[in-house]
C-alpha positions, -999 to 999 in steps of 0.1 A, spaced: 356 -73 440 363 -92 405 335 -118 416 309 -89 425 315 -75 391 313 -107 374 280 -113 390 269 -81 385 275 -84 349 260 -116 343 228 -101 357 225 -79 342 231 -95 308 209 -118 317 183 -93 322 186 -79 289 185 -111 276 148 -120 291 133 -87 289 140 -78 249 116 -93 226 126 -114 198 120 -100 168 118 -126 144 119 -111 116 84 -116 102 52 -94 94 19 -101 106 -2 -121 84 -28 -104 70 -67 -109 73 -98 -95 56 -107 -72 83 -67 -59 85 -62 -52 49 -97 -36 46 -92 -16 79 -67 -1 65 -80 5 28 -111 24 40 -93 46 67 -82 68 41 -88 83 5 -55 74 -15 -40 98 -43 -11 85 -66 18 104 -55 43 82 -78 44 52 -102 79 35 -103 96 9 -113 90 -27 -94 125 -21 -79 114 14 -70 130 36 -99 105 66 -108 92 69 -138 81 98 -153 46 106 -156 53 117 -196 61 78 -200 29 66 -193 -3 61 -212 -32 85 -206 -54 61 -182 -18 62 -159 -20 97 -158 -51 105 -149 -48 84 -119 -29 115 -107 -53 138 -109 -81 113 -82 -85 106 -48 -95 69 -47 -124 62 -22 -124 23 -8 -153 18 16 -164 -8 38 -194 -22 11 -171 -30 -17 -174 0 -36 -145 24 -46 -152 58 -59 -128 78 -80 -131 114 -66 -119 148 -84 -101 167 -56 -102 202 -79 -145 201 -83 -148 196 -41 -141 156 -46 -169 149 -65 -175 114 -77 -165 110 -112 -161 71 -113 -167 45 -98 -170 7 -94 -167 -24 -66 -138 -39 -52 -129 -74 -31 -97 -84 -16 -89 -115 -31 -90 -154 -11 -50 -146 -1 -54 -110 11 -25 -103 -10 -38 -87 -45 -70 -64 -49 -98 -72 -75 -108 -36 -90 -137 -28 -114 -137 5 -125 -143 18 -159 -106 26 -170 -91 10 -140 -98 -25 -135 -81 -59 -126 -63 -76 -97 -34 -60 -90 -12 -72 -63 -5 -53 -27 29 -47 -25 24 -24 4 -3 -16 27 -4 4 61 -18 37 71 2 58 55 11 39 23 -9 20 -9 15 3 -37 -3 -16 -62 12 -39 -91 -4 -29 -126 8 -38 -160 3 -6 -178 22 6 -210 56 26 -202 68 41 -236 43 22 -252 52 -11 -238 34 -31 -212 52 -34 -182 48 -39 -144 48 -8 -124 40 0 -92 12 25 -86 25 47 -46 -7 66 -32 -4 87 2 -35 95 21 -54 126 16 -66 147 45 
């Protein structure tokens, strides 16, 4: 019996061994039409600005353009344009500018009265945005990151 078992066991090991994916640890690299997918699928609302290593900082510490980014639903669409929408007057548009990923896919160029630069993509999937900005915290520019959730 011992040589049944041991055979049996070495099967299946050896099945699991075939049939389970590496996982190697790395994320898929990302392309133009991936990163913008993803932008334009949804309108994004700043939910949270934090720290770089994710600490939360409180809205009161920020300088007024920060702020206000709480109060918009950011529009990216598919011809470059981004529109900053006022959820509390039915979304309408009350800024707006262009946007372009740049060359590396890995920062955003922005240009929007009161909200413009390249700021880096920490994160982006379908249900999460993190920009890099360097904004004022307590009066001194820092890097924060900017968290925005999807609107419905």
């Amino acid at each position: 019996m011992k040589p049944i078992r041991l055979f049996l066991l070495s099967a299946i090991l050896s099945t699991v061994l075939t049939c389970c994916k590496k996982d190697d640890g790395t994320t898929p690299v990302p392309t133009a039409a991936s990163q913008t997918d993803l932008l334009v699928a949804n309108n994004w609302r700043t939910v949270r600005v934090s720290t770089p290593n994710g600490v939360e900082i409180n809205k009161s510490r920020l300088n007024l353009a920060t702020q206000v980014l709480y109060d918009l639903n950011m529009q990216f669409r598919n011809n470059g344009t981004v529109r900053a929408l006022d959820p509390r007057q039915s979304n309408s548009v009350i800024n707006g500018g262009t946007w372009t990923l740049a060359t590396d896919f890995q920062s955003i160029d922005v240009d929007v009265s009161g909200f413009k630069g390249n700021f880096p993509i920490v994160m982006l999937n379908k249900n999460k945005l993190v920009l890099r900005q360097r904004a004022p915290v307590d009066g001194t520019t820092t890097d924060i990151n900017l968290e925005f959730d999807p609107t419905l």
